[in-house]
Biopython code that builds the backbone (N, CA, C, O; Angstrom):
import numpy as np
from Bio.PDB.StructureBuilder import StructureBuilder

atoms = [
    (1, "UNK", "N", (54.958, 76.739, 124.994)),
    (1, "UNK", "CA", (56.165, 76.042, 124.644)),
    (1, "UNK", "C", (55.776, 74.683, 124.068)),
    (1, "UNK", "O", (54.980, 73.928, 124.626)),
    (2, "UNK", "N", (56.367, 74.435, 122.963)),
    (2, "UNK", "CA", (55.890, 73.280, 122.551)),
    (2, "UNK", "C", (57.392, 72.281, 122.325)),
    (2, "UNK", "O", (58.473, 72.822, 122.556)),
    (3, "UNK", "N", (57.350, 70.967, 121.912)),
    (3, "UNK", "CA", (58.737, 70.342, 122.144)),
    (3, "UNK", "C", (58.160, 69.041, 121.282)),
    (3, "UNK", "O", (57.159, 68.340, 121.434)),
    (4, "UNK", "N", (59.605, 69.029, 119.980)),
    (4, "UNK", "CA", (58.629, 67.739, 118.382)),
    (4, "UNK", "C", (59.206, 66.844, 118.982)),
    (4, "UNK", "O", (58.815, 65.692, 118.795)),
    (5, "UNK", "N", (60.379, 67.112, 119.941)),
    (5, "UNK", "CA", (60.672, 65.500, 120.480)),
    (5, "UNK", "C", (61.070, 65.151, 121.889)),
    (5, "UNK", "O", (62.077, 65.348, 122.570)),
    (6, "UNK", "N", (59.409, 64.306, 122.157)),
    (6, "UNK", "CA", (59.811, 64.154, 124.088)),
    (6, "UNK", "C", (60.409, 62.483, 124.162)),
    (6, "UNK", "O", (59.861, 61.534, 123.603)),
    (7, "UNK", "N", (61.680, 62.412, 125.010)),
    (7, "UNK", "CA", (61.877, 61.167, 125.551)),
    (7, "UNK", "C", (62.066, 61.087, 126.904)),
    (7, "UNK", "O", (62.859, 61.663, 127.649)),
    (8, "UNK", "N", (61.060, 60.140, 127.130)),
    (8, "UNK", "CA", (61.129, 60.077, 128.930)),
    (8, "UNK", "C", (61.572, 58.345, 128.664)),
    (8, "UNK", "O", (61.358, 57.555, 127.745)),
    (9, "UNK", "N", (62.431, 58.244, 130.250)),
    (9, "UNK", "CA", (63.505, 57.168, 130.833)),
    (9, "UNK", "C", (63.687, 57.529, 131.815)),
    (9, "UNK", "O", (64.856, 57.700, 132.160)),
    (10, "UNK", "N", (62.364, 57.875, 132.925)),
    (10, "UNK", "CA", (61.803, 58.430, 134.215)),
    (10, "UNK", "C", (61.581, 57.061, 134.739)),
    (10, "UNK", "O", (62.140, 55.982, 134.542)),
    (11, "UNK", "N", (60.488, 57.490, 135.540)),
    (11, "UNK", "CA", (59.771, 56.521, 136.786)),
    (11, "UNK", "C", (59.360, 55.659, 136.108)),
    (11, "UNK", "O", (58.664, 56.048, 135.170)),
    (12, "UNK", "N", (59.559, 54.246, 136.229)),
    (12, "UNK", "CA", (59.035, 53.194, 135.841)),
    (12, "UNK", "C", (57.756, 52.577, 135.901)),
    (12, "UNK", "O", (57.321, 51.729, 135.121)),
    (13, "UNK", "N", (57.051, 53.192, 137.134)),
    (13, "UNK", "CA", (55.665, 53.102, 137.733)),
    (13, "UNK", "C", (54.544, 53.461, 136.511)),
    (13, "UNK", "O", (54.458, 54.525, 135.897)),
    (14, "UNK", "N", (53.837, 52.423, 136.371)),
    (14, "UNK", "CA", (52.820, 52.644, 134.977)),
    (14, "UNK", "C", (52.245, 53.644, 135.454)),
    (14, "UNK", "O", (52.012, 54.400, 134.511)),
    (15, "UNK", "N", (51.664, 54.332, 136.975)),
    (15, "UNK", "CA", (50.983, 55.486, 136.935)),
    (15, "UNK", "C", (51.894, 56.787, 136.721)),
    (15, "UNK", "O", (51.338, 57.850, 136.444)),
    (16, "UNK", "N", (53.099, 56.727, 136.828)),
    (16, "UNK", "CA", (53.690, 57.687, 136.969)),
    (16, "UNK", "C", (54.198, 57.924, 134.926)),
    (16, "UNK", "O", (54.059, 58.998, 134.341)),
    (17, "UNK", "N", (54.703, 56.747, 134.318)),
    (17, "UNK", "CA", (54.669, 56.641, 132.868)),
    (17, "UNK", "C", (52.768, 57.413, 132.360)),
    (17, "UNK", "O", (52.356, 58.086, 131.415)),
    (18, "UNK", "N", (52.451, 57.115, 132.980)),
    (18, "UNK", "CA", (51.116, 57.679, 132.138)),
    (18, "UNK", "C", (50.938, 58.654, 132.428)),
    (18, "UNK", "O", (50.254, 59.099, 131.506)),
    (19, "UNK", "N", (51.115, 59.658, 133.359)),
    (19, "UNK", "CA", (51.092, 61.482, 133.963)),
    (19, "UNK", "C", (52.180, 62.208, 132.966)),
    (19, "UNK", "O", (52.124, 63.346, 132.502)),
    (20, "UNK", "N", (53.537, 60.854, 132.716)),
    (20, "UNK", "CA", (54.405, 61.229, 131.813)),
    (20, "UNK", "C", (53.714, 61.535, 130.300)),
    (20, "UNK", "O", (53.651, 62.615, 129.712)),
    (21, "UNK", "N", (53.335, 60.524, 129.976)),
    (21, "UNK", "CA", (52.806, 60.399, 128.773)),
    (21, "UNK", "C", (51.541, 61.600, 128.818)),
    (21, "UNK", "O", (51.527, 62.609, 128.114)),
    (22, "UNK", "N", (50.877, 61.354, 129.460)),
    (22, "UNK", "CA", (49.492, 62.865, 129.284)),
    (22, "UNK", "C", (50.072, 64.371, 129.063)),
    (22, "UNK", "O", (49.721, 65.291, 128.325)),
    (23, "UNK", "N", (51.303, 64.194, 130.202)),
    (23, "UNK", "CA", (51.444, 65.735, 129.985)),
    (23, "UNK", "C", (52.423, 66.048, 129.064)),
    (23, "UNK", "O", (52.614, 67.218, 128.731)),
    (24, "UNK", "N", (53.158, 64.994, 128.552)),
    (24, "UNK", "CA", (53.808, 65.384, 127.456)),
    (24, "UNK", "C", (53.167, 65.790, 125.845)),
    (24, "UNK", "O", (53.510, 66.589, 124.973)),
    (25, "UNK", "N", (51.930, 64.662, 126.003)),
    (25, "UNK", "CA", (50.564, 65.502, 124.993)),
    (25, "UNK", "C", (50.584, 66.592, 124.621)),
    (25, "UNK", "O", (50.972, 67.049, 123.546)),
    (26, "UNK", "N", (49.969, 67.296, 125.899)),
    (26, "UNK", "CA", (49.919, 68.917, 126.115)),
    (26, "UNK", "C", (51.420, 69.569, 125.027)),
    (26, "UNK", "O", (51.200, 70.511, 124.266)),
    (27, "UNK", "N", (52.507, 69.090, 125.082)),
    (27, "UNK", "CA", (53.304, 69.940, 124.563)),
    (27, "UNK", "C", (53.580, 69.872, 123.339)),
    (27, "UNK", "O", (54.370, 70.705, 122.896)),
    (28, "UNK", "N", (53.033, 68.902, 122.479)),
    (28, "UNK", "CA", (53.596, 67.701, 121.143)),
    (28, "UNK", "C", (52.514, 68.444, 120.591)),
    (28, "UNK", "O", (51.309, 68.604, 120.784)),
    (29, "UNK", "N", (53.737, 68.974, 119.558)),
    (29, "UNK", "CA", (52.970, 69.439, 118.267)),
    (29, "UNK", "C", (52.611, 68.169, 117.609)),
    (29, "UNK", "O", (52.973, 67.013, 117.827)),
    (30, "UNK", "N", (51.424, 68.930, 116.339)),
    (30, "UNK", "CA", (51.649, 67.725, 114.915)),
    (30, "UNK", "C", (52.269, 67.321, 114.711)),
    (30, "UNK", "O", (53.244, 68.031, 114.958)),
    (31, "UNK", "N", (52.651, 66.158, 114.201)),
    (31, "UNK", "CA", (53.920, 65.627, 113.571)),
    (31, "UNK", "C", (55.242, 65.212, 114.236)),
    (31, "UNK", "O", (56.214, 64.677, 113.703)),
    (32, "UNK", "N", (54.996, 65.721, 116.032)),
    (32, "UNK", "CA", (55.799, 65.398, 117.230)),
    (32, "UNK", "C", (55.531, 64.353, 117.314)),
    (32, "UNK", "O", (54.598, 63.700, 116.845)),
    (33, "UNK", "N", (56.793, 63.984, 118.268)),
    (33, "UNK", "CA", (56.939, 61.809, 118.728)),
    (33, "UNK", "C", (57.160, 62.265, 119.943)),
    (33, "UNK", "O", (57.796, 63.268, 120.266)),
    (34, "UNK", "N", (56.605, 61.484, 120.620)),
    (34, "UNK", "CA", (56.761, 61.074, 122.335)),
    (34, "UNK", "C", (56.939, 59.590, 121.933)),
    (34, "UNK", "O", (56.229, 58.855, 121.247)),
    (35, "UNK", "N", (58.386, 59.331, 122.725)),
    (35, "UNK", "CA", (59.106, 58.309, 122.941)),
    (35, "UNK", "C", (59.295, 57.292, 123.666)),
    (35, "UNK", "O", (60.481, 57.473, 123.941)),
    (36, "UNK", "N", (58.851, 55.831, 124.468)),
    (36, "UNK", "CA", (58.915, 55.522, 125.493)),
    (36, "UNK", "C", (60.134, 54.746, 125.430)),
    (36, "UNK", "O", (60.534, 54.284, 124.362)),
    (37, "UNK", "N", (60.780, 54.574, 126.594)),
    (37, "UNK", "CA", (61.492, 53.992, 126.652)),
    (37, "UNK", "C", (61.830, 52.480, 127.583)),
    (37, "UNK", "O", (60.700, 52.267, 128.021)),
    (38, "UNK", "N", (62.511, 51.594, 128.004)),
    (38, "UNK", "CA", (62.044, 50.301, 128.633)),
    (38, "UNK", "C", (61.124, 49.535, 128.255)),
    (38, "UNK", "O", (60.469, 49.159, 129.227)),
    (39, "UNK", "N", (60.641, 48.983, 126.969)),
    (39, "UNK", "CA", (59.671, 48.513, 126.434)),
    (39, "UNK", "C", (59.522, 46.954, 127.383)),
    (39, "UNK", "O", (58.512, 46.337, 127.721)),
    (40, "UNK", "N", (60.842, 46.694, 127.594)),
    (40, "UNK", "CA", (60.780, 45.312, 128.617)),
    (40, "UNK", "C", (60.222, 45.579, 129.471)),
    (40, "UNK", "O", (60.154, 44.437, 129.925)),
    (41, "UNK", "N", (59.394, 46.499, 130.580)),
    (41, "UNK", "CA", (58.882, 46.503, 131.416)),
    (41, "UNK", "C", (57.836, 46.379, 131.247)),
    (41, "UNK", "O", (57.300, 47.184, 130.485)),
    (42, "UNK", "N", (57.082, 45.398, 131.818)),
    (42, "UNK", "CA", (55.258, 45.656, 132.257)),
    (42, "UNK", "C", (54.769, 46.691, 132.164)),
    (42, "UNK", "O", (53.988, 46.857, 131.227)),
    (43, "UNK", "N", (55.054, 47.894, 133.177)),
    (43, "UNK", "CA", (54.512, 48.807, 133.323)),
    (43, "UNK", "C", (54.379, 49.963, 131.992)),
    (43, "UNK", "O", (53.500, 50.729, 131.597)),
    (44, "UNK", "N", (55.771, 49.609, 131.567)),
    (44, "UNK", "CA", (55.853, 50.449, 130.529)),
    (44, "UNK", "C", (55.317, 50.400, 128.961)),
    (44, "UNK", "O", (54.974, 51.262, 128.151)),
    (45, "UNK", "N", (55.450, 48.511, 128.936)),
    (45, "UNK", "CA", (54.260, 48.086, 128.075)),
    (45, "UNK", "C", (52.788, 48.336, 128.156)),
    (45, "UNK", "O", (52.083, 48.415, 127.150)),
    (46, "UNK", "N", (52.284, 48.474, 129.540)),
    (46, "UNK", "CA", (51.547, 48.897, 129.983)),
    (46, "UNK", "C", (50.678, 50.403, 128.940)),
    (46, "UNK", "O", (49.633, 50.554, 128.307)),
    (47, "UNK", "N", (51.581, 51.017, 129.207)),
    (47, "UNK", "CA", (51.167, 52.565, 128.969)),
    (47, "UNK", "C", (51.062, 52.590, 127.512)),
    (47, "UNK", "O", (50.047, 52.961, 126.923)),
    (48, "UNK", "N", (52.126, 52.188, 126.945)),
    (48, "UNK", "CA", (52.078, 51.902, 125.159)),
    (48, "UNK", "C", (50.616, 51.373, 125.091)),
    (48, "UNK", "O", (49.777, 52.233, 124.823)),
    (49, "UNK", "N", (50.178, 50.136, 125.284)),
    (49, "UNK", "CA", (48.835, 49.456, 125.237)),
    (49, "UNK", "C", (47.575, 50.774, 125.676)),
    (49, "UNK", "O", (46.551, 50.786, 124.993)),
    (50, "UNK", "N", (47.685, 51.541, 126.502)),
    (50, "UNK", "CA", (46.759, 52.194, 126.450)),
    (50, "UNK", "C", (47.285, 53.734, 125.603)),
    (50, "UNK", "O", (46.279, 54.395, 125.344)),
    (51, "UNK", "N", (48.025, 54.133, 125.332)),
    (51, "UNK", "CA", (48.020, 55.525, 123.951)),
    (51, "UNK", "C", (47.665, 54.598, 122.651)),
    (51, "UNK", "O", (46.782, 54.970, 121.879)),
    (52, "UNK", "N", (48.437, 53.281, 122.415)),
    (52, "UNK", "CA", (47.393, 52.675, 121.076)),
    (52, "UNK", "C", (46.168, 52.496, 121.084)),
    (52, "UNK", "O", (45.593, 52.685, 120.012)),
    (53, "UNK", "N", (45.201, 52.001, 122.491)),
    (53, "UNK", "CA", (43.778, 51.923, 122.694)),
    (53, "UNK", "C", (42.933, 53.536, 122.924)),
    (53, "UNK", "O", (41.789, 53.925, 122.689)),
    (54, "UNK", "N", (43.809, 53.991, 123.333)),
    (54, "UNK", "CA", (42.737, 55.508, 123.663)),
    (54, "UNK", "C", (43.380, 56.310, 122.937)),
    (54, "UNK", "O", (42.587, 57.125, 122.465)),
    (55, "UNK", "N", (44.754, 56.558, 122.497)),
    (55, "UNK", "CA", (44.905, 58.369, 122.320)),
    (55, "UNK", "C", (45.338, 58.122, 120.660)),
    (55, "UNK", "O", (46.469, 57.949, 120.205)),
    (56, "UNK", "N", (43.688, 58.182, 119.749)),
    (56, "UNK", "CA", (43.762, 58.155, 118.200)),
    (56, "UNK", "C", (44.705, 59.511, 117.932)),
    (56, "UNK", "O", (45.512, 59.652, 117.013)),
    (57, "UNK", "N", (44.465, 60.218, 118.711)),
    (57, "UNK", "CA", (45.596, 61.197, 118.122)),
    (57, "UNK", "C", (47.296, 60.915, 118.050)),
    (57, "UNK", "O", (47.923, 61.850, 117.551)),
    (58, "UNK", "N", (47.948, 59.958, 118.408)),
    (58, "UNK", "CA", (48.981, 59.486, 118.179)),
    (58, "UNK", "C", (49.332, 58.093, 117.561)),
    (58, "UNK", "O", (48.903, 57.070, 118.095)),
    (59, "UNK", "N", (49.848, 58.063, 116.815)),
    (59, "UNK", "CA", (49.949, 56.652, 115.957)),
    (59, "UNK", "C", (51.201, 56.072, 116.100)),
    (59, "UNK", "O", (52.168, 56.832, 116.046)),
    (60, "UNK", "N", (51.432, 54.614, 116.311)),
    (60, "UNK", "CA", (52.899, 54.009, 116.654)),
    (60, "UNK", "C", (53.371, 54.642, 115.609)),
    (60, "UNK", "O", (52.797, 55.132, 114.637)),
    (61, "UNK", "N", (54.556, 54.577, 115.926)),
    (61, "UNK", "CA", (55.811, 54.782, 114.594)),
    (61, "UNK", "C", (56.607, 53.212, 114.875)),
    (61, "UNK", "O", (56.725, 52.437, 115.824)),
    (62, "UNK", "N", (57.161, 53.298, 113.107)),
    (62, "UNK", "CA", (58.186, 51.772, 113.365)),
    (62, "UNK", "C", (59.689, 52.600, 113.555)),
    (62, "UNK", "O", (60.215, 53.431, 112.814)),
    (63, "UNK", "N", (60.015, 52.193, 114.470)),
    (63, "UNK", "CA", (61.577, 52.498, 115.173)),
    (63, "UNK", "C", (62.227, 51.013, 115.112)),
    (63, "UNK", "O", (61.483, 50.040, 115.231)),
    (64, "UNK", "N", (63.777, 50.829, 114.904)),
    (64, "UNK", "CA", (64.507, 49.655, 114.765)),
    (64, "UNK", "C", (65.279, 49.369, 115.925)),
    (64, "UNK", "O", (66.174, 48.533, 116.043)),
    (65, "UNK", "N", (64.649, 50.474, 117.096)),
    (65, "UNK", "CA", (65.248, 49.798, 118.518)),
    (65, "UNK", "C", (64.041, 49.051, 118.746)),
    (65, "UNK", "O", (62.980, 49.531, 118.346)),
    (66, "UNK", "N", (64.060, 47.770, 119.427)),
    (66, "UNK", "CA", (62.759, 47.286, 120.160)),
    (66, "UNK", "C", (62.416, 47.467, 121.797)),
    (66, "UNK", "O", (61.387, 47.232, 122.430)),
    (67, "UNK", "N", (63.754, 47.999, 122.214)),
    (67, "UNK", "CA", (63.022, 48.185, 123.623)),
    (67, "UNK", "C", (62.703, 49.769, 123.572)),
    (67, "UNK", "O", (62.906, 50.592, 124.465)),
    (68, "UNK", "N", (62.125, 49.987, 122.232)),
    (68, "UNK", "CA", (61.242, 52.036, 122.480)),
    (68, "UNK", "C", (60.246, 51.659, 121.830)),
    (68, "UNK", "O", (60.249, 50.634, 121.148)),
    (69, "UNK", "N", (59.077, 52.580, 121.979)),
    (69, "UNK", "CA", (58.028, 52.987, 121.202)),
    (69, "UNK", "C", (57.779, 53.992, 121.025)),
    (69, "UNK", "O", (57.531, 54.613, 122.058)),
    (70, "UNK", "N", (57.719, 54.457, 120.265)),
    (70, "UNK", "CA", (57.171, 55.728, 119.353)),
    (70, "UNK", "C", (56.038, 55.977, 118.912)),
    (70, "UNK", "O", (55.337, 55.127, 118.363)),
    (71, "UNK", "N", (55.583, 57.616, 119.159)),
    (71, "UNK", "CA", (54.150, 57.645, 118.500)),
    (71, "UNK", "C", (53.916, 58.823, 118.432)),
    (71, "UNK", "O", (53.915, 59.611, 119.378)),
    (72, "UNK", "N", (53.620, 59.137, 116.909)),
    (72, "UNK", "CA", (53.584, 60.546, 116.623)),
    (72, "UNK", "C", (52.200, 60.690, 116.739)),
    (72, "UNK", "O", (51.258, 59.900, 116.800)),
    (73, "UNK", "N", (52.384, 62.526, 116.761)),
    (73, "UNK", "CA", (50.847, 62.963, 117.084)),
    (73, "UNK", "C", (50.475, 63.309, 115.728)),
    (73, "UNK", "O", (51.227, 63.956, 115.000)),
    (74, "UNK", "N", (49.425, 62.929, 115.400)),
    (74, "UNK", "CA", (48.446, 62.897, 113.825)),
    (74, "UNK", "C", (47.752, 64.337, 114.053)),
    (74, "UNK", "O", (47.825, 65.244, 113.223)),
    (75, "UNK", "N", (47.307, 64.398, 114.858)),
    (75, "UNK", "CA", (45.868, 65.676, 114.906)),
    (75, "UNK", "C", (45.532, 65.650, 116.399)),
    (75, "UNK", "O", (45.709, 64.756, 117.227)),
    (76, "UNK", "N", (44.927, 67.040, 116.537)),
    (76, "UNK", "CA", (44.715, 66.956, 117.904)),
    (76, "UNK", "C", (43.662, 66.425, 118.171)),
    (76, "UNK", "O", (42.881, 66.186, 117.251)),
    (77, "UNK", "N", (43.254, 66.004, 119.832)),
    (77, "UNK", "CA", (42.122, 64.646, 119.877)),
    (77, "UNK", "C", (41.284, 66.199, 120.772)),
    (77, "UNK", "O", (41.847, 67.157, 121.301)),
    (78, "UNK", "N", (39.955, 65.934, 120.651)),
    (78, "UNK", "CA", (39.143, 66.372, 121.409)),
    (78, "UNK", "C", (38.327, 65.918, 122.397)),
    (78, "UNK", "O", (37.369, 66.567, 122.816)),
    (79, "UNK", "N", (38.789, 64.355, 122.979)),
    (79, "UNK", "CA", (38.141, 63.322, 123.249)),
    (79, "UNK", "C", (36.955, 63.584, 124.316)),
    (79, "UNK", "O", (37.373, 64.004, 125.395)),
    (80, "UNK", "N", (35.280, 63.385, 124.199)),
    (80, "UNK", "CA", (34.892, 62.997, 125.282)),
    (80, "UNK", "C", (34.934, 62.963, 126.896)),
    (80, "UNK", "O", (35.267, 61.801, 127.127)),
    (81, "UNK", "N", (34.804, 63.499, 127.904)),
    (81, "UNK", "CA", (35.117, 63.610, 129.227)),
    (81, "UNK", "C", (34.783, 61.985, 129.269)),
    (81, "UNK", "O", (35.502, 61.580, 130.183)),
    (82, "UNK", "N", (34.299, 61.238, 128.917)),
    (82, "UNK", "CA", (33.722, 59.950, 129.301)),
    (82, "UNK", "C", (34.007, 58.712, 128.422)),
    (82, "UNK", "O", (33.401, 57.643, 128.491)),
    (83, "UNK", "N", (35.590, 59.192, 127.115)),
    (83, "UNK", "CA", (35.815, 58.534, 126.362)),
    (83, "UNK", "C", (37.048, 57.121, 127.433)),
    (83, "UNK", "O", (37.784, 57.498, 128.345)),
    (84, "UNK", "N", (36.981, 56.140, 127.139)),
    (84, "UNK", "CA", (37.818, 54.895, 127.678)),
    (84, "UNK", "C", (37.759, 54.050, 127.139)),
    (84, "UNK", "O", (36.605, 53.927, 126.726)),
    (85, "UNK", "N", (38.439, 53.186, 126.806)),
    (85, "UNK", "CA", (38.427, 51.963, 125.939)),
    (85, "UNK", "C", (39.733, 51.339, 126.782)),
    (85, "UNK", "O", (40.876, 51.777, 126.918)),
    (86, "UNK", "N", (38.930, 49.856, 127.406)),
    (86, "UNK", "CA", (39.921, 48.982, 128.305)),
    (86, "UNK", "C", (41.392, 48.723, 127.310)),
    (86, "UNK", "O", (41.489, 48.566, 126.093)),
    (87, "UNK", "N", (42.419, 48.754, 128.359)),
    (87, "UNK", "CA", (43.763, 48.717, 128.254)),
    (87, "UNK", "C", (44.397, 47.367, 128.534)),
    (87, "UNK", "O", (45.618, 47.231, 128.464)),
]
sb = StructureBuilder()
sb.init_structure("model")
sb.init_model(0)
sb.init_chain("A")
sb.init_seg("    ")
for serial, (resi, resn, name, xyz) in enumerate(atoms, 1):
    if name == "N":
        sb.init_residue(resn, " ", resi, " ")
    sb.init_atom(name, np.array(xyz, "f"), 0.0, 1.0, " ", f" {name:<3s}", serial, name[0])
structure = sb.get_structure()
């Protein structure tokens, strides 16, 4: 099952936004957007800061709300078991 457009406005908890964000990966085709939402939050800024630092397979999108971020998936990533780049 795959799904071109995920929006989560779940758990606010940056660990729990980032289990959000990973496993919504798994389902995002090419050319799919995973959506965040609460950009005013820490935590949630949080998670944005690390899919722009680690996951090259998704690229911001410009959206004209400012409390979302957007980021479509470019290509799939094959990353490294040992790939990280500080957040």
């Amino acid at each position: 099952m795959i799904f071109e457009f995920i929006f989560f406005d779940g758990n606010h908890r940056f660990d729990d936004a980032l289990v959000d964000f990973t496993l919504s990966a798994e389902v995002c085709p090419l050319d799919g957007y995973v959506v965040l939402d609460d950009m005013w939050m820490p935590s949630i800024q949080r998670t944005a800061s690390f899919i722009r630092r680690n996951r090259e397979d998704f690229v911001e999108a410009t959206t004209p709300i400012a409390n979302f971020a957007a980021f479509e998936r470019t290509y799939k990533d094959t990353p490294a078991w040992d790939q990280h780049i500080d957040f």
